[in-house]
PyMOL commands that place a pseudoatom at each C-alpha (Angstrom):
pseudoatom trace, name=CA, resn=UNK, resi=1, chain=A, elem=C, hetatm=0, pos=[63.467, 82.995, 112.082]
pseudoatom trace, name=CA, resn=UNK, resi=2, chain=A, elem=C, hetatm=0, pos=[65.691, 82.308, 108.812]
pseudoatom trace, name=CA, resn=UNK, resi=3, chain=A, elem=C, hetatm=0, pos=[68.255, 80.666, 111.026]
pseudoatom trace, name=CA, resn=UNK, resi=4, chain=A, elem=C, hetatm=0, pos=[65.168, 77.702, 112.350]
pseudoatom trace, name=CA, resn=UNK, resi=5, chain=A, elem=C, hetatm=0, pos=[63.703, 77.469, 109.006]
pseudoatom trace, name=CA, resn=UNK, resi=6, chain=A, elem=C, hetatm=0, pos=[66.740, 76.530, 107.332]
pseudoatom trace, name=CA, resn=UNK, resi=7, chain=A, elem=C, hetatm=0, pos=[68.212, 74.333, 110.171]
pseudoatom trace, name=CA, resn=UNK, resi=8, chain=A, elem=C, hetatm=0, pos=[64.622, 72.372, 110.157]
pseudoatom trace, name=CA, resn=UNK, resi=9, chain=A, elem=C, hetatm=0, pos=[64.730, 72.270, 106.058]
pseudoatom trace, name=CA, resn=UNK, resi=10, chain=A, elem=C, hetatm=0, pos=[68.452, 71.396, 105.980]
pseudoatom trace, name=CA, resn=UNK, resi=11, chain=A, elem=C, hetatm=0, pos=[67.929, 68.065, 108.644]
pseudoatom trace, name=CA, resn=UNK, resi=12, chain=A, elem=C, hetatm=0, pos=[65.018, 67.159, 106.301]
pseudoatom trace, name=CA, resn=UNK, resi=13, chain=A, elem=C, hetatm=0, pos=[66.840, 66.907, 102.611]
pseudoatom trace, name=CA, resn=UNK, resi=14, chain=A, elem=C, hetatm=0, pos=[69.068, 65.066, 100.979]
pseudoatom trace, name=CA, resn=UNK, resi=15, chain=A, elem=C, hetatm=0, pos=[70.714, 68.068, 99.161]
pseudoatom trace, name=CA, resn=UNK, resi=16, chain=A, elem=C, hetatm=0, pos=[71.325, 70.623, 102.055]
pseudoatom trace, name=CA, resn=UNK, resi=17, chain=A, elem=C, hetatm=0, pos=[73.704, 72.748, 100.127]
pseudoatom trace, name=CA, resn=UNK, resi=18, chain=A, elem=C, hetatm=0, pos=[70.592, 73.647, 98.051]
pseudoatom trace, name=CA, resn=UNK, resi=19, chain=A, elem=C, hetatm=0, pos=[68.628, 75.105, 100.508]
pseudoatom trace, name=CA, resn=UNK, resi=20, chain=A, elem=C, hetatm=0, pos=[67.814, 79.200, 100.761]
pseudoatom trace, name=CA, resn=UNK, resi=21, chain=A, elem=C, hetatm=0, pos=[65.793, 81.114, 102.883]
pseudoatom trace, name=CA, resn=UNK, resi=22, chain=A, elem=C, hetatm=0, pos=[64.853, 84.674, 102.162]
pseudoatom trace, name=CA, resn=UNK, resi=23, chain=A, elem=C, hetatm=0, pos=[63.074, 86.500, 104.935]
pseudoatom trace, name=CA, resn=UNK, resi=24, chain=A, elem=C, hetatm=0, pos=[61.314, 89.808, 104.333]
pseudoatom trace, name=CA, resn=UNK, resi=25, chain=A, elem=C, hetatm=0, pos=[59.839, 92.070, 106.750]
pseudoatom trace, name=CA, resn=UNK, resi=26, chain=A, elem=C, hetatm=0, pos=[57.319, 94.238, 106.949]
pseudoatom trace, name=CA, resn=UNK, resi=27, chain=A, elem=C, hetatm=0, pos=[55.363, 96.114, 110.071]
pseudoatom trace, name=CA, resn=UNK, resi=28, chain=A, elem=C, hetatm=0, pos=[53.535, 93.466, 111.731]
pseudoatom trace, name=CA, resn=UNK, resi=29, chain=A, elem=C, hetatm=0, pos=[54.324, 90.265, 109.449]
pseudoatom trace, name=CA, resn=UNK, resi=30, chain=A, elem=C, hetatm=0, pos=[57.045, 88.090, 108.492]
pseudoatom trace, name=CA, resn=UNK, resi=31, chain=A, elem=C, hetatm=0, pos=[57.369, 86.173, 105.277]
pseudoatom trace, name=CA, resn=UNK, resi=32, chain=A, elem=C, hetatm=0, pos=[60.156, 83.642, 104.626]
pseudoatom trace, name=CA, resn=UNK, resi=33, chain=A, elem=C, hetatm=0, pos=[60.170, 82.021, 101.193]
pseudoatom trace, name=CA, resn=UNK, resi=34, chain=A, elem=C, hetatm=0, pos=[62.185, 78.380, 101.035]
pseudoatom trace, name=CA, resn=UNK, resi=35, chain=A, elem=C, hetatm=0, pos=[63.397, 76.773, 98.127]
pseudoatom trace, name=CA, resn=UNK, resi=36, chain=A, elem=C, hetatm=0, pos=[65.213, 73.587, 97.939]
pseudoatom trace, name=CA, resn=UNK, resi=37, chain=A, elem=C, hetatm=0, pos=[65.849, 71.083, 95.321]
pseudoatom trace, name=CA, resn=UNK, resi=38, chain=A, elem=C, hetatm=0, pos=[63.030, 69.685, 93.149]
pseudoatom trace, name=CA, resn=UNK, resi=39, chain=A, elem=C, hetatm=0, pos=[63.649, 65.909, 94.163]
pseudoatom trace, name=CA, resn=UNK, resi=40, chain=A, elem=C, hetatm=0, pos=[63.442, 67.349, 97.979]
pseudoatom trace, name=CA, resn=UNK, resi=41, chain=A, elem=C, hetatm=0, pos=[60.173, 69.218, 97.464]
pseudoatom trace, name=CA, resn=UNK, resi=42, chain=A, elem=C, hetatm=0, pos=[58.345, 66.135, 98.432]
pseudoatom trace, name=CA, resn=UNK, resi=43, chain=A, elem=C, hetatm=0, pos=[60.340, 65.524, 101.554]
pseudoatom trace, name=CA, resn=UNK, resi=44, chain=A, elem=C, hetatm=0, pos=[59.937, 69.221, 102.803]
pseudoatom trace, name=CA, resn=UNK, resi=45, chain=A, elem=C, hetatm=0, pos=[55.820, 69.560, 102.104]
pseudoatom trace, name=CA, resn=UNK, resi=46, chain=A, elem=C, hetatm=0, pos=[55.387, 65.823, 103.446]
pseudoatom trace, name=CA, resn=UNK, resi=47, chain=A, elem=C, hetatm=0, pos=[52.715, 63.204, 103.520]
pseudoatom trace, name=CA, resn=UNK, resi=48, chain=A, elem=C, hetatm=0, pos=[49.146, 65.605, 102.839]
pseudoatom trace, name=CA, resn=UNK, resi=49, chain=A, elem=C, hetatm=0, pos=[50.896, 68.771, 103.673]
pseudoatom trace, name=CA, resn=UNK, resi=50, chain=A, elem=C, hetatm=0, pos=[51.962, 67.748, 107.183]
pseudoatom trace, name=CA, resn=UNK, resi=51, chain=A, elem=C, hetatm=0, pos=[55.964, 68.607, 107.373]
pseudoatom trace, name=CA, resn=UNK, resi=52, chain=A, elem=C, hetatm=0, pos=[55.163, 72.061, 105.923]
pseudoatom trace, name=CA, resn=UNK, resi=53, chain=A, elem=C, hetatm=0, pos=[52.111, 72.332, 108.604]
pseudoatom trace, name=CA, resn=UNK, resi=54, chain=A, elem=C, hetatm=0, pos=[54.831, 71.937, 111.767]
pseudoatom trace, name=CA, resn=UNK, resi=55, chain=A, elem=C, hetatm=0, pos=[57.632, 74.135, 109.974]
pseudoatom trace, name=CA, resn=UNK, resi=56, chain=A, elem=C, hetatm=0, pos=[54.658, 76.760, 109.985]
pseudoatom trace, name=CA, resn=UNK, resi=57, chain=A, elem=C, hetatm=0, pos=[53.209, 76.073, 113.573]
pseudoatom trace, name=CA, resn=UNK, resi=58, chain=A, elem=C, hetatm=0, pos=[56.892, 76.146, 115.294]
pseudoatom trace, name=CA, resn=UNK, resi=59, chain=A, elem=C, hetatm=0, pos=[57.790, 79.727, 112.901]
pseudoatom trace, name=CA, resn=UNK, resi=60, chain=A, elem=C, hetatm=0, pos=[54.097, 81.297, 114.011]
pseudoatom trace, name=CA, resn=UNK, resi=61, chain=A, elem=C, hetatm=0, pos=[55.000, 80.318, 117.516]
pseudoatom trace, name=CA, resn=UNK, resi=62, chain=A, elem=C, hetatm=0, pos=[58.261, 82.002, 117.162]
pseudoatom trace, name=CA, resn=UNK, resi=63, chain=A, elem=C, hetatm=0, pos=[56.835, 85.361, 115.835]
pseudoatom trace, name=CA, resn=UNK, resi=64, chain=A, elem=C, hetatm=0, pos=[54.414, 85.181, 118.019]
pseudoatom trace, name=CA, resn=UNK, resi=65, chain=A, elem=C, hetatm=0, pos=[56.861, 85.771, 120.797]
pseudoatom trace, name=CA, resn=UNK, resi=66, chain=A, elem=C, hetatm=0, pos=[57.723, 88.965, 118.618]
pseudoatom trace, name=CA, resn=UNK, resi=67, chain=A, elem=C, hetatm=0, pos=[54.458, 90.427, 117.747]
pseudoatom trace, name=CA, resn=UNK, resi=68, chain=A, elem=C, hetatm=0, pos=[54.469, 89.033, 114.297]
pseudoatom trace, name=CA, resn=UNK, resi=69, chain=A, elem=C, hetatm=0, pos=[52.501, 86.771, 112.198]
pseudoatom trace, name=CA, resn=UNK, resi=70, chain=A, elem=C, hetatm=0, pos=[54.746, 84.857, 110.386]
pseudoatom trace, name=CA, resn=UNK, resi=71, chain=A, elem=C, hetatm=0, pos=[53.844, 83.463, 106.865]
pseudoatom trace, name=CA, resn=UNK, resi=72, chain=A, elem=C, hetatm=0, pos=[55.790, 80.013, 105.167]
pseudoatom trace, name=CA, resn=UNK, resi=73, chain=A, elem=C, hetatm=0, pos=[56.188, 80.303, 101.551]
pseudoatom trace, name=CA, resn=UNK, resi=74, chain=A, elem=C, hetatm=0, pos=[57.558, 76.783, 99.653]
pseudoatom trace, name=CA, resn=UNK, resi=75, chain=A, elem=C, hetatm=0, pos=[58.785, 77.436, 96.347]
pseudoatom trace, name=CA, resn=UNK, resi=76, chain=A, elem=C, hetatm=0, pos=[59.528, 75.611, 93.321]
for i in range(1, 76): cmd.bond("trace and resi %d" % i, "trace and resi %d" % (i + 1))
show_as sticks, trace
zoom trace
């Protein structure tokens, strides 16, 4: 899951080399936290929310395959 989120947020920025994913874990969820640059915050939310809405659609389809709900966090 840390290896899609950060290829999809990578492809999307101007400042790749900025990006990091953390992933924790616990019994039945997933929660992966992604920071990038300030001046690529914009690109990675998107127009009303809807860039950060298909990163979280394609990583709750992938834990879904696992049993997981799966839960984007964007940070500052």
């Amino acid at each position: 899951m840390k290896e899609l989120i950060t290829f999809i947020a990578e492809k999307l920025v101007d400042e790749p080399e900025e990006v990091d994913v953390t992933c924790r874990e616990d019994d039945d969820s997933l929660t992966i936290e992604l920071r990038v640059a300030q001046e690529d915050l914009g690109k990675v939310i998107g127009k009303q929310g809807r860039t950060a809405r298909a990163m979280r659609t394609v990583l709750a389809t992938a834990a879904a395959r696992l049993d997981k709900r799966s839960r984007l966090e964007i940070l500052e």
